[in-house]
N, C-alpha and C positions, 0 to 999 in steps of 0.2 A: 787425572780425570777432572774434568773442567765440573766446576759449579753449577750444579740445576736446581732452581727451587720449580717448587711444586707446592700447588692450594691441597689442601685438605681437610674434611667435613669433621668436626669432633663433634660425635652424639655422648650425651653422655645419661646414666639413671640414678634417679633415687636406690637405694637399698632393696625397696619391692619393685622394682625394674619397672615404675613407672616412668616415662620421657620429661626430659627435666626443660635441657634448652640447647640449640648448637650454634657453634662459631667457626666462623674462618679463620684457622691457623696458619701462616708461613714456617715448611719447614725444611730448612737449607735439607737435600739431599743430594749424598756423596762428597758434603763438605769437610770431614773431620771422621774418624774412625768411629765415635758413637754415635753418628745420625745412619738414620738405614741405609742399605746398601743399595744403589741405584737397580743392579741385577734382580733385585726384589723387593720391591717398596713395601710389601704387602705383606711379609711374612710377620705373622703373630708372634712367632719367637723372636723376631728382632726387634718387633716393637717393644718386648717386655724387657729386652737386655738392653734395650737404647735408651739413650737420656731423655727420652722424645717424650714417655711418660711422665716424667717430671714437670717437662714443661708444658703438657698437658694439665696436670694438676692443678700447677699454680696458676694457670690463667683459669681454672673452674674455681680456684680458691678467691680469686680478684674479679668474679664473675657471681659468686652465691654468697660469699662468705666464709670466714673457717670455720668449720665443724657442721658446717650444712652440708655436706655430701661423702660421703665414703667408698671411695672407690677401690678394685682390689689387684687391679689391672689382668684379668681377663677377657678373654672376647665378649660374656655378658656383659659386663659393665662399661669396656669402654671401645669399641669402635672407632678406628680409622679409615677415612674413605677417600680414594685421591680426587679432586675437584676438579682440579685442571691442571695446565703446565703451561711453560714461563715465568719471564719475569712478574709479578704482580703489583698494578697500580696503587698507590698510597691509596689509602682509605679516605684520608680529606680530600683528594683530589675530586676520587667518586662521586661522594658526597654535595661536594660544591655541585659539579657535575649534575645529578640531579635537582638539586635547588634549582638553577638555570633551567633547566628542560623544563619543569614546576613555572618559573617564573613565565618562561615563553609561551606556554600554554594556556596560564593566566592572561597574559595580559590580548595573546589572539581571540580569546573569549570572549573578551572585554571590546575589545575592537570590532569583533563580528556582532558584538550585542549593539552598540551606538551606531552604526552601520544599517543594521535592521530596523532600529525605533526611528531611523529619518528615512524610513521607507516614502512617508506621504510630502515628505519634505520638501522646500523650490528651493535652489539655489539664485541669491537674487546679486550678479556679480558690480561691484561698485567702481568705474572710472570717475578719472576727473580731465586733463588733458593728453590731450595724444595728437603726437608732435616727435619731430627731431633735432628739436636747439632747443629744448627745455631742460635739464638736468637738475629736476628737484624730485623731491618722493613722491608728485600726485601724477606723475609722468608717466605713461606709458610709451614707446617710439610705436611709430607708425607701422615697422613692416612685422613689430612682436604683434601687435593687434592685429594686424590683417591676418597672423599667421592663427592665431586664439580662433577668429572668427572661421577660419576656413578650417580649425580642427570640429569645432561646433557643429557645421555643417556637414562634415563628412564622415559626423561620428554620430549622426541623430539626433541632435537636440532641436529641440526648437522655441524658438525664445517666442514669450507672451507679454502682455502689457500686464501693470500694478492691477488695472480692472477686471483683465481675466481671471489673474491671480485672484482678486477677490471673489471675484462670481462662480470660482469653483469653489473657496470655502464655504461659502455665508450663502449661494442659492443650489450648490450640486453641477454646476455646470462642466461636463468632463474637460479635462486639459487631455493638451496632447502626451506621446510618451517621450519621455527626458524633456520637459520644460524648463526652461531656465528665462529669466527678465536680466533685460544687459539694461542699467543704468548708468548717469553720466550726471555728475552735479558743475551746478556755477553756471552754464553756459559759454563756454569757453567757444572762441572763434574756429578752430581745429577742428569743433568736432561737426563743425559744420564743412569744412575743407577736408576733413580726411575719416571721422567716423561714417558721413551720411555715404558718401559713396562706394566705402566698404560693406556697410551694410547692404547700401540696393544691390552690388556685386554679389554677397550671398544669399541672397534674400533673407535676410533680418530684420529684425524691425528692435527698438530699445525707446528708453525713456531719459528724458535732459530733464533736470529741475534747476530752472533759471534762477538768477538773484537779478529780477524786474529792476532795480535803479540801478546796474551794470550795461544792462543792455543799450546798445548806441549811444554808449558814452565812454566805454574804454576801449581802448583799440585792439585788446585779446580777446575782447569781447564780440557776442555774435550782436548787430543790428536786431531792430525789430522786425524788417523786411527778411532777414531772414530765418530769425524765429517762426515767422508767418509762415512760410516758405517747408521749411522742414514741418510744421504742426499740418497742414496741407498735404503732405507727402503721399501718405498711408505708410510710412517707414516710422517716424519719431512721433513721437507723443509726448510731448510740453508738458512739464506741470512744474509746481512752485519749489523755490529755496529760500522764501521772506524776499522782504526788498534790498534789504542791507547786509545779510549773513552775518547777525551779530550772532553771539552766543546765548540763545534765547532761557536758558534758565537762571541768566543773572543778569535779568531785563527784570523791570516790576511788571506787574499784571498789564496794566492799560499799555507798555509798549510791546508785552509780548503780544495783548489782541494787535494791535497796530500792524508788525510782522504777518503774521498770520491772515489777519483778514483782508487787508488793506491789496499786497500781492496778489490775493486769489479775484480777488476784484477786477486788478490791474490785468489783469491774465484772460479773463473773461471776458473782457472788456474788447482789447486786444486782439484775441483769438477766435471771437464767437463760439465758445464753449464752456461748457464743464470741467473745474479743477477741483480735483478729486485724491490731490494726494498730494504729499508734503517731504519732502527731505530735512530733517534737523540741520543746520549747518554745526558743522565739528559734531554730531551724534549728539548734541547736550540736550538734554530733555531732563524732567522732574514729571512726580503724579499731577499739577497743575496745570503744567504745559499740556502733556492729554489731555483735559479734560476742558481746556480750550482750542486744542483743536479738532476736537469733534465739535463743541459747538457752533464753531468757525464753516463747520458745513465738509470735513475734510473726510472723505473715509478710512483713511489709513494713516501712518507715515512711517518712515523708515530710519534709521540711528545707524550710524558706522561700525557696531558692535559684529564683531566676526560671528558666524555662526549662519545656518540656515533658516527661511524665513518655513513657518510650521502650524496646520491649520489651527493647533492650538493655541499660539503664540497671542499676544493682546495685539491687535491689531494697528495702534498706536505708536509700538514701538517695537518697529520690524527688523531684524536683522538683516546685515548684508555680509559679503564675501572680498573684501578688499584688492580690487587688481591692480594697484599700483606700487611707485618703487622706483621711476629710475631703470638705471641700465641693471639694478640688481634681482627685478623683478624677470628672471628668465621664464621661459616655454615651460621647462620641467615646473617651475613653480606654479604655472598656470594651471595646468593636469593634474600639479600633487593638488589646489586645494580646492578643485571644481571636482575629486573624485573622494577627497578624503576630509573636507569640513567636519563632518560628525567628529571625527576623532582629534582633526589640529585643533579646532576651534577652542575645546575646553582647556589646552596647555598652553595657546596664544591667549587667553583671557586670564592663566591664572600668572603668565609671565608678566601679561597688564599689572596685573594689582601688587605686583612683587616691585615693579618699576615704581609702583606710586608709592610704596612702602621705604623705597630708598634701596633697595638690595639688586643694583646692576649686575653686578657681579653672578647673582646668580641666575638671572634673566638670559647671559649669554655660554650659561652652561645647558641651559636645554631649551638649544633652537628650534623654528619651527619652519615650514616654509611658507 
């Protein structure tokens, strides 16, 4: 007769037949002449003549104690009940088992909670060149972007300028439903050659923040004539990235006003308009730098920092959503993080500070997209 184990319940009582506590016992049956006999699991007289009681015991014994319980092995006191049948699962295994389903649950929580708190949230997506013989990380190719743009449009969003963005915090002015702001920093020549005509192709409209002593003086750079051009459109909307794109928080005070005002001037001047917003070059900002460039006349500006921009956020230093990379920035990556920022963004900023801390190592144990 082949080996069958079978679960079974042990109740067991105090002396006044009060209910004590029960366990999952394993107990081989039909293996060995004194475990019960398959033909009858059940029967009370073979439980009392089988070894089964013993082993019953002593696992109440390694369970209360010795001399906390006295049992006398009849059906009052001790009770066999069969649980189940088959082989039965280790108990660590279980155990792990549920941890994981515990963890899983937690952490979808977690996720569905950061998800909801950027209900009011804008995604403000960050280019820089787009192009196909560039292969450095601020590169986008030409037909990923066209394809980005035509998922936009075919998936409801609709992109708005830094301004509307702001005239729906700071006055109530409704945005549309799925908003998103496409910006584009530097001025780069491309994106007058291959951004502007994709956008009029979907109807889009996005925002360039120039670096003014670039313009019509290097050759990846866009002319003034066509800065003009594109600011004229009703498609782009021009505004500033300083004159030089230094890294304005370790400039002194008089060359960061210099940066800052001197550009918006030059822009103004230029453009016959209103400049109204600012891009940090490299994200570097300090509480200084805010607090000249509002003086500077600027309403907003924006930092490299991943994350979504949120009407609570300080205005001065707005987050963006990084869409560049090279040939490694694919489609999937566009979708994971134009749907899932709330959640990448805080384990892409905490891998940042792991990088500046010196521990690569662990930066590329948990990727992001």
């Amino acid at each position: 007769m082949s080996t069958k184990w079978t679960f079974v319940r042990v109740v067991y009582y105090m002396q006044k037949r009060e209910f004590v506590n029960s366990f999952l016992e394993e107990i081989p049956l039909g293996e060995t002449p004194h475990s019960l006999p398959c033909e009858n699991p059940y029967s009370l007289t073979a439980i009392r003549e089988s070894s089964i009681v013993k082993a019953v015991r002593q696992r109440i014994v390694e369970h209360l104690g010795k001399g906390s319980l006295k049992l006398f092995g009849n059906t009052e006191h001790l009770t066999i009940k069969r649980y189940g049948g088959g082989k039965r699962k280790p108990r660590l295994l279980r155990r792990v088992l549920y941890i994981l389903l515990a963890l899983a649950l937690l952490l979808f929580l977690v996720c569905a909670c950061l998800l909801q708190s950027a209900s009011r949230a804008v995604p403000v997506l960050n280019y820089h060149q787009i192009n196909d013989w560039a292969e450095n990380p601020l590169t986008v190719h030409t037909d990923q972007f066209e394809k980005q743009m035509k998922y936009l449009k075919e998936n409801g969003y609709h992109t708005i300028t830094p301004a509307e963005l702001l005239d729906a915090w700071q006055k109530g002015t409704p945005l549309p439903e799925k908003p998103v702001v496409l910006t584009f920093d530097d001025g780069y020549v491309d994106n007058y050659q291959n951004v502007y005509p994709i956008l009029r192709k979907y109807g889009l409209k996005g925002t360039i923040f120039v670096v003014t002593d670039f313009m019509s003086q290097y050759p990846n750079y866009m002319t003034w004539e066509q800065v003009a051009e594109l600011n004229g459109s009703g498609i782009i909307d021009i505004e500033s990235h300083t004159l030089s794109h230094p890294e304005l928080d370790k400039l002194d005070k008089d060359d960061r006003w210099h940066q800052l005002k001197d550009s918006k001037d030059i822009l103004e001047e230029r453009l016959n308009k209103k400049i109204s917003f600012i891009a940090y070059p490299c994200g570097s900002y300090d509480e200084e730098l805010e607090q000249l460039t509002k003086d500077a006349g600027y309403r907003a500006a924006f930092t490299v920092h991943y994350g979504l921009t949120d009407p609570s956020e300080n205005p001065f230093v707005l987050d963006r959503i990084p869409i560049f990379g090279g040939n490694s920035h694919t489609f999937l990556r566009f979708k994971l993080r134009l749907a899932f920022t709330p959640i990448f963004a805080p384990i892409e900023n905490f891998n940042r500070s792991l990088a500046r801390e010196g521990h690569s190592v662990l930066t590329r144990i948990i990727p992001t997209p």
